[in-house]
C-alpha positions as CSV (number, residue, x, y, z in Angstrom):
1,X,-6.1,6.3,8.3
2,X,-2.4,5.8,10.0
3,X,-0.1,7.7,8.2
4,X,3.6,7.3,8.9
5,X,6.2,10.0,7.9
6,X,9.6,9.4,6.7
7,X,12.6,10.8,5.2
8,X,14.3,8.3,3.0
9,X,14.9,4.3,2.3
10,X,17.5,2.3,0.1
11,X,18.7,-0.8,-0.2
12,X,20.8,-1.0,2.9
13,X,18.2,0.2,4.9
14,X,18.4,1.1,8.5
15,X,16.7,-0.2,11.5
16,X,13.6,2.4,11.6
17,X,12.5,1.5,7.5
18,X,12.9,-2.1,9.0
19,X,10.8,-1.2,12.0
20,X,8.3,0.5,9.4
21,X,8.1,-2.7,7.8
22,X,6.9,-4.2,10.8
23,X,4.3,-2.0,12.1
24,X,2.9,-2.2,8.0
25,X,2.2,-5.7,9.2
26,X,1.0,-5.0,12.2
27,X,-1.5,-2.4,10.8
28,X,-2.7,-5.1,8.1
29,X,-3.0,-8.0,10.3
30,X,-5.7,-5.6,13.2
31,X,-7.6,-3.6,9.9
32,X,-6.2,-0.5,10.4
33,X,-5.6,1.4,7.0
34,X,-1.9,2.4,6.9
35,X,0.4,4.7,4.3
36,X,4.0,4.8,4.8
37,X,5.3,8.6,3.5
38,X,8.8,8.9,2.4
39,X,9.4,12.7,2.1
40,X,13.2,12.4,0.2
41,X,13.9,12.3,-3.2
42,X,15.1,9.4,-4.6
43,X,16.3,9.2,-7.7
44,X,19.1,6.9,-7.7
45,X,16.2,4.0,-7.7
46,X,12.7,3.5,-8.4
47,X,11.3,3.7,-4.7
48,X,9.1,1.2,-5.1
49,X,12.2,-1.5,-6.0
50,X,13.2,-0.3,-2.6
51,X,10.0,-0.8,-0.4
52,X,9.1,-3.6,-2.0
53,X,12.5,-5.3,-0.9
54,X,11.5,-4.8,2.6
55,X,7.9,-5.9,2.1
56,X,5.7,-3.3,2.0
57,X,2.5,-3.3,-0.5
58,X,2.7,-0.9,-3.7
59,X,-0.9,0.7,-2.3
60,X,0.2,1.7,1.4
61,X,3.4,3.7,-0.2
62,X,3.2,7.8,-1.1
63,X,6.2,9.5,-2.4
64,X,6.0,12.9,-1.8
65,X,7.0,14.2,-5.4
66,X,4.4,11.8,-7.0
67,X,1.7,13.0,-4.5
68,X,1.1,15.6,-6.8
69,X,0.6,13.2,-9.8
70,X,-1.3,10.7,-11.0
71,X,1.5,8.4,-10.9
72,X,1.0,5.3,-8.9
73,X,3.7,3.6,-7.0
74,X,4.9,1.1,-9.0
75,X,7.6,-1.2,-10.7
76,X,9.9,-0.3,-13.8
77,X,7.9,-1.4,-16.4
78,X,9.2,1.2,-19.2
79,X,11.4,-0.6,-21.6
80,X,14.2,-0.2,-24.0
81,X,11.4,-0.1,-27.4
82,X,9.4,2.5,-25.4
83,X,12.3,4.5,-25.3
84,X,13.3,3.8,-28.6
85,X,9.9,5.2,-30.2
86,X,10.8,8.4,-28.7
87,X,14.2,8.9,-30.4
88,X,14.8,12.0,-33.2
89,X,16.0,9.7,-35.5
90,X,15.9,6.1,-36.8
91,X,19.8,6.0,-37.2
92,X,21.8,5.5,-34.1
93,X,24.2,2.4,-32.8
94,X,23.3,1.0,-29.8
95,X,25.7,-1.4,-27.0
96,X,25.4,-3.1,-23.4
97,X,27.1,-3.6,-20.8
98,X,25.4,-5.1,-17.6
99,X,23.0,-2.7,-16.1
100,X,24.3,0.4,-18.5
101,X,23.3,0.8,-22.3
102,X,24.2,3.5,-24.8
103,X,22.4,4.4,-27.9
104,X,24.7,6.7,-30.1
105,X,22.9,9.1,-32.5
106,X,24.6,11.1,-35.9
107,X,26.8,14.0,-35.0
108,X,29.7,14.5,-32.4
109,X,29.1,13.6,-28.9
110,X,25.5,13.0,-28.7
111,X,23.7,10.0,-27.2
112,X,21.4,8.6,-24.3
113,X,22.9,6.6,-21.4
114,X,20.2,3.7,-20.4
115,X,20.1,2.3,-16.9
116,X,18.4,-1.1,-16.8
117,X,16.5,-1.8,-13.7
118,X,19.0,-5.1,-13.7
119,X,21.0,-7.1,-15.9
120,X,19.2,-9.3,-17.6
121,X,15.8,-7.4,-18.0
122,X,15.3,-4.3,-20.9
123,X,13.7,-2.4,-18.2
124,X,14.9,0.8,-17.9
125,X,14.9,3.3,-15.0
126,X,16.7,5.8,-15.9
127,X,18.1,7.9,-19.3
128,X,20.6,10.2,-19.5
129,X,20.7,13.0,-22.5
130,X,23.8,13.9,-24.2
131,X,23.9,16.9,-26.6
132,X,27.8,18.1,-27.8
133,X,29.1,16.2,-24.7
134,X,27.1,18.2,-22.4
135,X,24.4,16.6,-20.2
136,X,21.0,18.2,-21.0
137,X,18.5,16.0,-19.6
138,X,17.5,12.8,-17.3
139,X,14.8,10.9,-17.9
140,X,13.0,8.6,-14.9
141,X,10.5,5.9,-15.6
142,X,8.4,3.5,-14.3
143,X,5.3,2.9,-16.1
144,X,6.1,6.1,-18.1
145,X,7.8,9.1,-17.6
146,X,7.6,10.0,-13.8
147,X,9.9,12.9,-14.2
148,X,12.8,14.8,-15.5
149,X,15.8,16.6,-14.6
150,X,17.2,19.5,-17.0
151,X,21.1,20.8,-16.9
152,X,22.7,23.4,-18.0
153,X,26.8,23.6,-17.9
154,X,28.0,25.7,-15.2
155,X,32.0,25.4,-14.1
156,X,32.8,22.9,-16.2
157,X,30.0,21.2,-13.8
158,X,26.1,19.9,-15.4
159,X,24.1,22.3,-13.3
160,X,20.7,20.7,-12.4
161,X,18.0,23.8,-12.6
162,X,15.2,21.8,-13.1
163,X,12.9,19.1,-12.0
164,X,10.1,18.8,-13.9
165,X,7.3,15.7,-12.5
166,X,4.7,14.7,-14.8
167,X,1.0,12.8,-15.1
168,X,0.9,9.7,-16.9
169,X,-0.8,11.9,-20.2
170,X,3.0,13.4,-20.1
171,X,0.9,17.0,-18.7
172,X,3.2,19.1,-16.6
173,X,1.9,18.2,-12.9
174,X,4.9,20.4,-11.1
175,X,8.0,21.8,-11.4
176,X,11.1,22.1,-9.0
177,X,13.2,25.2,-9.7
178,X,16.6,24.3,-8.6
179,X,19.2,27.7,-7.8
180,X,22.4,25.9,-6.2
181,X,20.2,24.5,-3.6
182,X,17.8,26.8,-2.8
183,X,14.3,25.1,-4.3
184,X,10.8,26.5,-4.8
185,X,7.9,24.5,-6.3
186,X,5.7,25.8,-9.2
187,X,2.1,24.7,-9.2
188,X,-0.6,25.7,-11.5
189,X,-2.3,27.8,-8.7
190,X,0.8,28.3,-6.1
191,X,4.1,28.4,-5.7
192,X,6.0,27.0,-2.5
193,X,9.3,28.6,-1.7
194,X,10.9,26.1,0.3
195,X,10.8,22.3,0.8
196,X,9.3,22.6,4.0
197,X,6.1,24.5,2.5
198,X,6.3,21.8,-0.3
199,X,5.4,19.1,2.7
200,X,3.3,21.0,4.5
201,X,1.1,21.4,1.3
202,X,1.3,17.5,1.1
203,X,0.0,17.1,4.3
204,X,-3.1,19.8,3.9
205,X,-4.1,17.8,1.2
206,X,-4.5,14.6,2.9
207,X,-7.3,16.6,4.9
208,X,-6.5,14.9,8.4
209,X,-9.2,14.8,11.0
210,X,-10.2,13.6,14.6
211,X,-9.7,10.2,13.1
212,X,-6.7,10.0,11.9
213,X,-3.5,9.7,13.5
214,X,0.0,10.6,12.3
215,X,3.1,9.0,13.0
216,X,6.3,10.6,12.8
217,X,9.7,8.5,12.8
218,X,11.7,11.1,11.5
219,X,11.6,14.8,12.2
220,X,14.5,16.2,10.3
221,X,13.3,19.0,8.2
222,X,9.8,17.7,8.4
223,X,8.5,18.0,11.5
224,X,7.1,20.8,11.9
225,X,5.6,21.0,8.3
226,X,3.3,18.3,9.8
227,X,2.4,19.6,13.3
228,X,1.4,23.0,11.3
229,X,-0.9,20.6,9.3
230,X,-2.0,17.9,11.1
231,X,-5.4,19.6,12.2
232,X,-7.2,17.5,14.5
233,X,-5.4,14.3,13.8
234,X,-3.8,12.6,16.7
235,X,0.2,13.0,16.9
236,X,2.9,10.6,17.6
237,X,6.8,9.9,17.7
238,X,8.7,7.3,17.3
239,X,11.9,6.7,20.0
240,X,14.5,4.8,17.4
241,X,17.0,5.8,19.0
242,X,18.7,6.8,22.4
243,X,17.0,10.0,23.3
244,X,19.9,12.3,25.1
245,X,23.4,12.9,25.2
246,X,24.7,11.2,29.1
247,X,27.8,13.0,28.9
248,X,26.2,16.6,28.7
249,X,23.4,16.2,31.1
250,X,23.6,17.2,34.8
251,X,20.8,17.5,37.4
252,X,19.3,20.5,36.1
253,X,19.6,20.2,32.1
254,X,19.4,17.8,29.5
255,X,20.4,17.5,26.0
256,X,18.0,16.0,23.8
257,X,19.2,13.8,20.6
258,X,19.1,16.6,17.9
259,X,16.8,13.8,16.1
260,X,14.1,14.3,18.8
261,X,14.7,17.8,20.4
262,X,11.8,19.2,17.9
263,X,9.5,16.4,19.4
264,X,10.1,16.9,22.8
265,X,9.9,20.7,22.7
266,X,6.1,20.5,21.2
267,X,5.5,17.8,24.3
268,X,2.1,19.9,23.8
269,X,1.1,19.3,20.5
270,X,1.8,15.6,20.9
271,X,-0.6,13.1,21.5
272,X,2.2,10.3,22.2
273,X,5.3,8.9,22.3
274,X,6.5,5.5,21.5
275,X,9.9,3.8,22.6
276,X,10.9,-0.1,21.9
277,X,11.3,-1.0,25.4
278,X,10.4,-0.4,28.6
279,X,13.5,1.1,30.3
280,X,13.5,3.5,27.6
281,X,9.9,4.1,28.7
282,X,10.7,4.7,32.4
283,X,13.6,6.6,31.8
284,X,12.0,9.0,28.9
285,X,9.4,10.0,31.5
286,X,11.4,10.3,34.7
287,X,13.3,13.1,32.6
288,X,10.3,14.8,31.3
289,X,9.0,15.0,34.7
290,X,12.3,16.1,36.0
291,X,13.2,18.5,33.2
292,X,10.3,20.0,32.0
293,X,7.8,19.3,34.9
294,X,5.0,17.3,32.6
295,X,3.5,13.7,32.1
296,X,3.4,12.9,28.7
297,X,1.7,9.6,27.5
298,X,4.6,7.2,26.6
299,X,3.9,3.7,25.0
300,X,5.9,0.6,25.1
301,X,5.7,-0.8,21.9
302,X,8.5,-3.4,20.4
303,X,9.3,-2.4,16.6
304,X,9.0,-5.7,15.4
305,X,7.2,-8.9,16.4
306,X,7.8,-12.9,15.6
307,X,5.3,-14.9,14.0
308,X,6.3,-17.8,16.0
309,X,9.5,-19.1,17.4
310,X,12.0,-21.0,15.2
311,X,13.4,-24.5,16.3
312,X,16.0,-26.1,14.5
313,X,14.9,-29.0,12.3
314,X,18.5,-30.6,13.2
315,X,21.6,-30.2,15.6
316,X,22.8,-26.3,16.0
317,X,26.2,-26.3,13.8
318,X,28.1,-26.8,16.8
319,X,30.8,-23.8,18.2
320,X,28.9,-21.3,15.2
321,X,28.2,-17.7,15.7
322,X,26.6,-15.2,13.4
323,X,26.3,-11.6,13.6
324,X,23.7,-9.8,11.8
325,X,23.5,-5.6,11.5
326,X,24.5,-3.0,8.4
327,X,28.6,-2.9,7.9
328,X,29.0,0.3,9.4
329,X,31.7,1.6,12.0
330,X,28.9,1.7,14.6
331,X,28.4,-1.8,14.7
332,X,32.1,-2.4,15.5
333,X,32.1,-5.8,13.2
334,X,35.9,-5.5,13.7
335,X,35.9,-6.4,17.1
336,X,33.5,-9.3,16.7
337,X,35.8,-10.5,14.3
338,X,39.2,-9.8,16.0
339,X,37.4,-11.3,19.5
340,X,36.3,-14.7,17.4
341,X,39.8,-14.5,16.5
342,X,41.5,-14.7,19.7
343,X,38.9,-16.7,21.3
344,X,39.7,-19.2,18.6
345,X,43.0,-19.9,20.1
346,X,41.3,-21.8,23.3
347,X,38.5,-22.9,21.1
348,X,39.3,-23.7,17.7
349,X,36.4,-25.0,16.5
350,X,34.5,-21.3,16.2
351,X,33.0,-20.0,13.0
352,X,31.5,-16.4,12.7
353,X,29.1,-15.8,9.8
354,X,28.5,-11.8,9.2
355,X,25.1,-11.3,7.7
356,X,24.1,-7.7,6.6
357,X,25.7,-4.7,3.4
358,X,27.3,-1.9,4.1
359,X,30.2,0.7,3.5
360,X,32.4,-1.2,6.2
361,X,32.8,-4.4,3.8
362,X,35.8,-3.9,2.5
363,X,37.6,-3.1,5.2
364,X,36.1,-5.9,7.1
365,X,37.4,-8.1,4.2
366,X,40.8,-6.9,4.4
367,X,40.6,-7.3,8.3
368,X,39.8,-11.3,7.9
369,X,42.1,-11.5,5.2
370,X,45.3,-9.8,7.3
371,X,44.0,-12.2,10.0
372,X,44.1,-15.3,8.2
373,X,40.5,-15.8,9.2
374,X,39.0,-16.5,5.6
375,X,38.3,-20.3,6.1
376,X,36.1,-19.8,9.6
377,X,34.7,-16.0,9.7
378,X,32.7,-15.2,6.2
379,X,31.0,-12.3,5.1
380,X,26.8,-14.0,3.8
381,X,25.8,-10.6,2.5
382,X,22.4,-9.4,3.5
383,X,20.0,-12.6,3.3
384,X,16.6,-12.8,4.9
385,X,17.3,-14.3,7.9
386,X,14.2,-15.8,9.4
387,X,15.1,-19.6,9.0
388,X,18.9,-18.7,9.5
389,X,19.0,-17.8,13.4
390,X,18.2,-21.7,14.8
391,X,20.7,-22.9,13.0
392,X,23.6,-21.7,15.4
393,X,24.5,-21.9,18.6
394,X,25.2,-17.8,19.0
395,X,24.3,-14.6,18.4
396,X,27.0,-11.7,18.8
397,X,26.7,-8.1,19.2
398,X,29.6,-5.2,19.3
399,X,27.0,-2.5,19.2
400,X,27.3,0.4,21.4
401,X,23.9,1.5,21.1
402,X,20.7,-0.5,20.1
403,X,17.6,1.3,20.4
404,X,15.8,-1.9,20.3
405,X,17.8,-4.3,17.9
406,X,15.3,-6.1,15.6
407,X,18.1,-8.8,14.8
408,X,18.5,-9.3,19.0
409,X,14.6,-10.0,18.6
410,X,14.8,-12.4,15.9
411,X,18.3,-14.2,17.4
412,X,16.2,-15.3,20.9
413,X,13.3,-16.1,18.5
414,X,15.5,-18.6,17.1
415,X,16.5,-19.8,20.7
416,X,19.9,-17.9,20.6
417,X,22.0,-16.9,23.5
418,X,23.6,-13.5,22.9
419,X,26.6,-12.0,24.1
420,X,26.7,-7.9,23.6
421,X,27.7,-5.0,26.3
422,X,25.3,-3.5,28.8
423,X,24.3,-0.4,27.0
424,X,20.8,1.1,26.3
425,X,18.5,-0.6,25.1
426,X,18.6,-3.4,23.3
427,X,21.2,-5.5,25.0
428,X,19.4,-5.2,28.3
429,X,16.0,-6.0,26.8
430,X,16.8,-9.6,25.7
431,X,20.1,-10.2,27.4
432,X,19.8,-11.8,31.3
433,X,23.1,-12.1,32.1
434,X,24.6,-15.7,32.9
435,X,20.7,-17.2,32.0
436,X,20.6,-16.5,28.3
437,X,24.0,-15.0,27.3
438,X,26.2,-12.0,29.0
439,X,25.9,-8.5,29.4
440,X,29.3,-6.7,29.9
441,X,29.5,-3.9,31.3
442,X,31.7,-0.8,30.1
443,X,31.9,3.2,30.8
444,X,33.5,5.7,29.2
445,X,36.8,4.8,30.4
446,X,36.5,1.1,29.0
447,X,39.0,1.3,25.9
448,X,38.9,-0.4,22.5
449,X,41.4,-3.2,23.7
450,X,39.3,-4.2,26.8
451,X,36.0,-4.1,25.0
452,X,37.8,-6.8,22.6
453,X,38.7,-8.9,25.3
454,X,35.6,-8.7,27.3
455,X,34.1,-10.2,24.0
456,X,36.9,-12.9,23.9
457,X,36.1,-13.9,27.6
458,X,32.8,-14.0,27.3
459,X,32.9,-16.4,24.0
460,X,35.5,-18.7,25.6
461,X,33.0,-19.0,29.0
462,X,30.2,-19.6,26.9
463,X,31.2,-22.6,25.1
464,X,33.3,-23.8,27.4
465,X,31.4,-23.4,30.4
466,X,27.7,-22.5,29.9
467,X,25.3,-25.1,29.4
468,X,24.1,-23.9,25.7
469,X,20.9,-25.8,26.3
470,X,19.8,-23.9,29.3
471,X,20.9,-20.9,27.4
472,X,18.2,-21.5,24.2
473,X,15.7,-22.3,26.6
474,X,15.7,-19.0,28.2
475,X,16.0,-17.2,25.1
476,X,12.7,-18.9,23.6
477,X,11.1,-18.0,26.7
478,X,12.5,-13.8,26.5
479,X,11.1,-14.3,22.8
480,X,7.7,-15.6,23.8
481,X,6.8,-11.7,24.6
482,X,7.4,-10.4,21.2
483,X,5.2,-12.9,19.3
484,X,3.0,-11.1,16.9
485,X,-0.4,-11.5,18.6
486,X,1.1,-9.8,21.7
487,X,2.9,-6.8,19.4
488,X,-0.4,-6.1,17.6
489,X,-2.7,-6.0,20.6
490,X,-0.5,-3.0,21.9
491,X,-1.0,-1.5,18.2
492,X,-5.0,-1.9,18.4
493,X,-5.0,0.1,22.0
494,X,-3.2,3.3,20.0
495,X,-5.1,3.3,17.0
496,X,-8.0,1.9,17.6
């Protein structure tokens, strides 16, 4: 079995759950028995809405706080009748409004808040319980009651002190004791005083041995939970993102992302490591020979793969450009949009779509609007983009840091040129400067302003200069290595 760890997922996920979702294929596709393990709680939303959205299967999914249960992963499935069976009394009002429901029972102040699952369904995920005005309970379902959170008012606050997780015969499976942070676990036999004792428990149970192996794409908090467990099972880490800080390493020391500083430190206890690309791979093992004098076994291994490459079925949109990546700062939509909106003024036929969610949104909204850009540079939301890339003539990039960039995979799947700056790793991986896009380069002493118009250059020399059919060509042939036969042949020589 290939288990893989993880913290948490959600709807906006990042580019690791994405690269998760991947290898779940991968694994399928060669035989090899996979589960995914998200360590977080989530209670916000059923997990399994969440993984499902990014295609995993129900059965290769374990939630840490239903490990302990006899739960299974699964949809909402509890409804607003269910609930309504469980009520005190027969008298109460009841009223909608979108996703939220109330039920108001006799006396001052007392009621159950519903949350649907959606709008139009009478699924419901969650319940909250209102006694006097004070929140007492919350209720989480799927198929049944999964588990519940008890409060008691404390500052004028609801204090949660309580987590109680249940088997579907609604039997006490666990409880979470809750002081102002500070957590233990209460089982019938044990009790765990910490989180980190909670997941090393999780991990003993799964009984490892000589044949499994355990990959780890997050560490935080977790990491060494699962070394102390693993037993005999092989060990491996995920690279998602640059490994090192440049600006505070000198000839003799190095500082490690804090993400990965665990992992490299236990170099001995690790069986591998895997990066997305191969400069990564060279440069992760010049610096562990340099710095800490050893040889580990590194693996080049792409987080995603292409089923097969995407032509268009007619013409390109002409002078179109899309973008595709979460709407947050790091992704630097802004100057994408501001550099489509100078470059516009020597070639006036641009569009930019911006594909993706985020927390950015509405400040990239009020950017287009100040800009008078609304007619040409739109916002698509997050859309599954597979039969999107061929139909336009350019991909675009304002990234700073792309560990691999599953979207840059995708884009010269789709026959796309890409312009982006010459930073680890991404950009360099699928860019070749002046044959399928341009690289630029920048330092630390590029500013905001030049990295704006470097972008505005590059745009205006590519459709007015480049020829755009040379430019798809190259990028079909840069794709023609990440096709999914050639992704899951390097899965098959790590886990057999």
């Amino acid at each position: 079995m290939v288990y893989n760890f993880n913290l948490g997922i959600g709807w906006a996920s990042s580019g690791v759950e994405y690269a998760q979702s991947y290898r779940a294929v991968m694994l399928r596709n060669i035989g090899a028995d996979a589960k995914f393990v998200f360590t977080d709680m989530i209670s916000s939303e059923n997990i399994q809405h969440l993984t499902q959205n990014i295609g995993f299967l129900d059965s290769e999914i374990i939630w840490l706080y239903t490990f302990f249960t006899d739960y299974r992963i699964a949809p909402v499935s509890y409804t607003l009748d269910d609930l309504k069976k469980t009520l005190p009394t027969e008298e109460y009002t009841y009223s909608r409004n979108g996703k939220t429901g109330r039920l108001v029972l006799p006396g001052q102040n007392n009621y159950y808040a519903v949350y649907f699952a959606d709008e139009q369904s009478e699924r419901i995920h969650r319940v909250e319980i209102v006694s006097g005005g004070y929140l007492i309970r919350k209720d989480f379902f799927t198929y049944g009651r999964v588990f519940s959170e008890y409060y008691a008012p404390l500052d004028n606050k609801a204090h949660m002190y309580l987590r109680r997780f249940f088997n579907e015969d609604g039997r006490v499976a666990y409880e979470e004791i809750n002081d102002d942070g500070k957590v233990m676990y209460q089982f019938p036999d044990r009790i765990l005083c910490s989180k980190e004792e909670f997941v090393g428990y999780m991990v003993s149970c799964l009984h490892l041995t000589a044949e499994d192996t355990v990959i780890i794409d997050r560490t935080t908090g977790v990491g060494q939970s699962i070394l102390q467990n693993a037993g005999e099972a092989r060990v491996g880490i995920i690279i998602h993102a640059d490994h090192f800080s440049e600006g505070s390493t000198d000839d003799t020391n190095i500082l490690w992302n804090n993400y990965y500083e665990y992992a490299f430190a236990m170099y001995k206890h690790i069986d591998f490591y895997i990066t997305a690309t191969e400069e990564q791979n060279k440069l992760l093992r010049e610096q562990f020979l340099k710095y800490k004098g050893v040889e580990p076994a590194v693996h080049t291994i792409p987080v995603g793969s292409l089923d097969e490459l995407k032509y268009p079925t007619v013409n390109r949109n002409p002078y179109s450009i899309l973008t595709a990546s979460r709407l947050a700062m790091e992704k630097h939509i802004d100057w994408i949009i501001e550099a489509v909106v100078k470059a516009r003024e020597t070639v006036p036929q641009l569009t930019l779509d911006i594909y993706g969610k985020g927390g950015e949104e509405q400040k990239l909204k009020e950017l287009i609007r100040k800009l008078g850009a609304e007619n040409y540079i739109i916002l698509r939301g997050q859309q599954n983009l597979k039969e999107v890339y061929q139909d336009y003539e350019l991909y675009l990039s304002g990234s700073m840091s792309e560990g691999f960039g599953l979207t840059l995979m995708e884009a010269v799947g789709g026959g796309l040129p890409i312009i982006g700056f010459d930073v680890r790793y991404g950009n360099p991986t699928f860019i070749d400067d002046g044959e399928n896009g341009y690289l630029i380069p920048v330092d630390e002493n590029t500013t905001q302003k030049q990295k704006i118009q470097a972008l505005t250059d590059r745009l205006i020399r590519l459709f007015m200069e480049a020829d755009l059919d040379s430019f798809h060509a190259h990028s079909y042939e840069k794709a023609k290595g990440f096709l999914t036969k050639e992704v899951e042949l390097k899965w098959k020589n790590i886990v057999g």
